[in-house]
N, C-alpha and C positions, 0 to 999 in steps of 0.2 A: 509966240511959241515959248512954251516953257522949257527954261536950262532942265537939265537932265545929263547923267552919267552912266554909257554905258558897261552893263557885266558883260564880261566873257562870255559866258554862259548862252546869252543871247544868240550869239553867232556859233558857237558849238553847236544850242538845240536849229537851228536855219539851217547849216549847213550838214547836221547829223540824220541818223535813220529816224524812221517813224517813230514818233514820241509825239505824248498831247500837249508838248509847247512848241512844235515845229511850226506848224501855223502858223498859230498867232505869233511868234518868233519871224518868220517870213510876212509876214502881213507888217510889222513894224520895219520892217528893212525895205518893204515898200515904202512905206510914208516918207523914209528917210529920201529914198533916192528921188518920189516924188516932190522932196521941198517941203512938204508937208510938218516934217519933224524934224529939230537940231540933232545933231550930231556928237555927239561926247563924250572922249574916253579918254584913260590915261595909257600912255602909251605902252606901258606893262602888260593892256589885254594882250597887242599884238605877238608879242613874248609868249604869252598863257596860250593863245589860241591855236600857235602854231604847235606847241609844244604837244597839244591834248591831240588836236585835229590829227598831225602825224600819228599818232598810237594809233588813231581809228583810220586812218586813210591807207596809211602806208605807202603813200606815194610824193615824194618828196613834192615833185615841182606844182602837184594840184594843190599841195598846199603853202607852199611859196607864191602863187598865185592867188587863192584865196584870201593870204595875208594882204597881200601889198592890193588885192582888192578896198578891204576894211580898212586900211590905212590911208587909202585914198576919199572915202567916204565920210571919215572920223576927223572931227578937228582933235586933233592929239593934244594929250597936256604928257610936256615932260615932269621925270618926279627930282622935287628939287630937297633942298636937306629938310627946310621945314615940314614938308609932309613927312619925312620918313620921320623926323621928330614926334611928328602927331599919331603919324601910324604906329608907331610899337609903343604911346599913350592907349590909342583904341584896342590894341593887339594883349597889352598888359589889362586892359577893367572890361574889356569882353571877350571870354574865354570861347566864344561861339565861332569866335572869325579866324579864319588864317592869315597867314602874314600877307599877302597878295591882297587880299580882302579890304583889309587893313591898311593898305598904301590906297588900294579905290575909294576906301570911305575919304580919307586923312584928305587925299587929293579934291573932291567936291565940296567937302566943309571949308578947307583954306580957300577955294574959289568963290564960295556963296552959292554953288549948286547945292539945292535943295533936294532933291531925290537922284534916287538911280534903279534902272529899268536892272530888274534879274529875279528870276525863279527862286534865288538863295536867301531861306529862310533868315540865313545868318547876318544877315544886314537891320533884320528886324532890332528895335532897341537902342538904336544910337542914337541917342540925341542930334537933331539937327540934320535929321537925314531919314529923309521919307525912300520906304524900298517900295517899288510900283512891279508888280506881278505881269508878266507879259501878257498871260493869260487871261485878268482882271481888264476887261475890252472898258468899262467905265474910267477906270482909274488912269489907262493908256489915253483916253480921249481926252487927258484935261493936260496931253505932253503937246494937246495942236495947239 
């Protein structure tokens, strides 16, 4: 299996309304749960997803629930000084990404993860860091 780092993103489009990454977004959270595919995030998604998820759910404990789902499925990386170091490096020389963005890159490069799964164009361009499209069903095959 290939290391890989998941975006936010991912489990907002799975667990959100109709949208053309819900799928294939849910189709990789199969694979996850079947074994199939590693599992990898920092542990700032769970922060982000709950934050976003709440605005759209508006129901606290479904997504208190939801969270400590993901979190249970994710080998978490905590974020330690060195990534926040490397992150406001990525955050200052690419003006595309947000500071969140930016601790997910900083965290997979200090690891030796080579890519990370998310729809977010703004990953595009960092050296050292392949963005794989949920959508893109080829590019997702080469994370078994």
């Amino acid at each position: 299996m290939r290391r890989f780092l998941f975006d936010t993103a991912v489990f907002v489009y799975a667990l959100g309304v109709e949208h053309r990454y819900r799928e294939p977004c849910r189709a990789i959270l199969r694979e996850v749960q079947g074994g199939r595919v590693a599992a990898e995030a920092s542990i700032e998604l769970i922060h982000e997803f709950a934050y976003v998820h709440l605005r759209r759910a508006k129901d606290r404990a479904d997504v208190v629930s939801a969270a400590r789902t993901i979190a249970r499925i994710l080998s978490l990386h905590t974020v330690e000084p060195r990534d926040m170091e490397r992150a406001l490096d990525l955050w200052s020389e690419h003006k595309q990404l947000d500071v969140r963005d930016s601790i997910f890159a900083a965290q997979a490069l200090n690891r030796g993860i080579e890519a990370i799964l998310s729809p977010d164009r703004d990953f595009d361009g960092i050296p050292g860091l392949q963005r794989i499209d949920p959508a893109d069903v080829e590019a997702v095959a080469t994370l078994r």
